[in-house]
N, C-alpha and C positions, 0 to 999 in steps of 0.2 A: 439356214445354211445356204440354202439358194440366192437367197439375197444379198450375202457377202461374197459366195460367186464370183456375181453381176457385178458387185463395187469393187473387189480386184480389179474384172477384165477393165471397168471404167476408168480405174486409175491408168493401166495400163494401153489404154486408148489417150487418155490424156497427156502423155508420156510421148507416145508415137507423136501425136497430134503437134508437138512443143517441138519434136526434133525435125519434123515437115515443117515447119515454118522457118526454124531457122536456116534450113538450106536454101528456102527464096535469098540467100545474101543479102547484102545490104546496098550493095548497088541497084540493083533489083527492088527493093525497099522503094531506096532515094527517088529510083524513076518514079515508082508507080505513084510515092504520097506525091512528088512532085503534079502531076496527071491528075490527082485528085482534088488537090490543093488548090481548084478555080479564080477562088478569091485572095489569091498570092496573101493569107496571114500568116503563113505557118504554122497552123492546127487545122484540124478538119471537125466543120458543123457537121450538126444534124444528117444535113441534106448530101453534106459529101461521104458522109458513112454511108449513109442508107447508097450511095451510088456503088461503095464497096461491097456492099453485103451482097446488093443485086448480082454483083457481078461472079462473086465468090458463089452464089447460089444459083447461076445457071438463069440468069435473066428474070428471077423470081423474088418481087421487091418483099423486103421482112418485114414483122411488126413492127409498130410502134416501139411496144414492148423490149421486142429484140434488141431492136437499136440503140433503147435506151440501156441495157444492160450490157452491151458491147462498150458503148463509150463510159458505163460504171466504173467495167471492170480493166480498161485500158487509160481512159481520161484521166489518171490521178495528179499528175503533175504540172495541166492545167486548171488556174483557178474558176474559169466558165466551164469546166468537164470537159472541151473539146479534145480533137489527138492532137498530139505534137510527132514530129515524126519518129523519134525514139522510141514512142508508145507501138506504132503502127504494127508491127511483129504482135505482139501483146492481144490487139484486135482481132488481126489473120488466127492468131494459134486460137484465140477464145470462141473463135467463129465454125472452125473446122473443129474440135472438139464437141460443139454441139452438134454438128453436122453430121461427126461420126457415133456419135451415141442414138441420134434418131432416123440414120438414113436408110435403116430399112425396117421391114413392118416385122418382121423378127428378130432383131438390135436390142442387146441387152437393157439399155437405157432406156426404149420404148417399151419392154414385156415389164420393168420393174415400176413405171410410172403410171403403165395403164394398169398394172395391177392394184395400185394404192388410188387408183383417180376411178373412185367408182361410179361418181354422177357426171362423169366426162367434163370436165366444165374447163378441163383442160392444165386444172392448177390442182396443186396439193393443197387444202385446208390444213387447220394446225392438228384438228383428229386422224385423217390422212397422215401426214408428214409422221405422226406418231406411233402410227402403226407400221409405218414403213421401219423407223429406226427402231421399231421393238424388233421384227424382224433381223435384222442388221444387227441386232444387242442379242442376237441370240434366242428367240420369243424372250427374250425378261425386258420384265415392263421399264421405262424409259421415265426418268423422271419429267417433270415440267419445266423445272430446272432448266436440262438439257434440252429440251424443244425450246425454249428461248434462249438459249446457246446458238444453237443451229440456224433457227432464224436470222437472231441479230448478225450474222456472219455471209448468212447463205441469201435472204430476200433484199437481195438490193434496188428491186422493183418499189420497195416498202408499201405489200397491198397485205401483209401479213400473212402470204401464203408461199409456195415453189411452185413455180412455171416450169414447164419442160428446157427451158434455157436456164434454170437456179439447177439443176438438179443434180450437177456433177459439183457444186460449189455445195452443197448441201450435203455430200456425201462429203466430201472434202473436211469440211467442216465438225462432221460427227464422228471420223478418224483422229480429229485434231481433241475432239473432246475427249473422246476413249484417253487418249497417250497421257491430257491433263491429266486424268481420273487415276490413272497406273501409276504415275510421277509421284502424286499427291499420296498416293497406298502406300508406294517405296518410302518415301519421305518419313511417312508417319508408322511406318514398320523398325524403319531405322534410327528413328527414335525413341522408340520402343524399346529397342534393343540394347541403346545408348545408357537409356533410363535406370534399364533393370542391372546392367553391370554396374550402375554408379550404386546401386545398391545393394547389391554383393559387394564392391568395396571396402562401402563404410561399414556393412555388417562384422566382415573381415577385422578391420583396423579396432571395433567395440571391442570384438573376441579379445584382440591383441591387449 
């Protein structure tokens, strides 16, 4: 119960998070990737995120890691992963949602990841992550299934674990699986249903 809580307020952290970024405008946008943009291509490397992040974070340069999962989950529409400036919103919102979920030592997204990261190592393993989404499934066990579900969607890192920056994409992800799982119940309820009248039917039409 506590842990779906935690992934409400997170959605709804992610949520705020989406609607802060798009009030930067897009003039505001245009300057800034402009400013970023050094090497006048029209994308931003590596080296020019990591200059956004810094800045975004208070003079504090981010992981490797970070950065790579910034330009995962914003780089889609070019074919090197760099940002194009359309994407750059996408980067802001992705960055500031992380920001919001760990920026303080009693932040729902830091008590739910240090509760499941019990040998600190900083990352969810796949027994971790499992525990976490039994939690989240209500303590009922979670199949394997669905932990590479979660993964394949959630470790864009691909070290086969969640990072404290995978972790709202990871929750994300296991809301998405729940809806499948309900979809698929409904589907095959109402076919069920479907089934059994077409056999009250024919039984009907034998009688006749």
């Amino acid at each position: 119960m506590a842990a779906a809580i935690v992934a409400s307020g997170l959605r709804e952290r992610n949520h705020e998070a989406q609607e802060a970024a798009e009030k930067d405008g897009r003039h505001r946008l245009a300057s800034l990737f402009e400013s970023l943009d050094e090497t006048k291509t029209g994308t931003l490397n590596r080296d020019e995120v990591t200059q956004l992040l810094t800045t975004l974070n208070s003079g504090e340069t981010p992981s490797f890691d970070e950065v790579t999962f910034v330009m995962r989950m914003a780089g889609n529409a070019s074919a090197n992963g760099e940002i194009a400036q359309k994407e750059l919103v996408i980067a802001i919102q992705c960055w500031r949602t992380y920001q919001s979920t760990f920026a303080s030592e009693r932040g729902m997204g830091r008590a739910l990841f240090d509760k499941y990261d019990t040998d600190r190592s900083g990352k969810l393993d796949r027994v971790q992550l499992k525990a976490m989404l039994n939690e989240l499934n209500g303590d009922a066990d979670v199949s394997e299934a669905d932990v590479d579900w979660v993964l394949s969607r959630a470790d864009l890192l691909n070290d086969g674990q969640i990072s404290k920056i995978e972790l709202n994409q990871a929750i994300a992800a296991w809301f998405q699986c729940q809806r499948q799982h309900d979809l698929e119940a409904k589907g095959a309820s109402e076919k069920s249903k479907a089934s059994t009248g077409s056999r009250r039917r024919s039984a009907v039409c034998t009688l006749l």
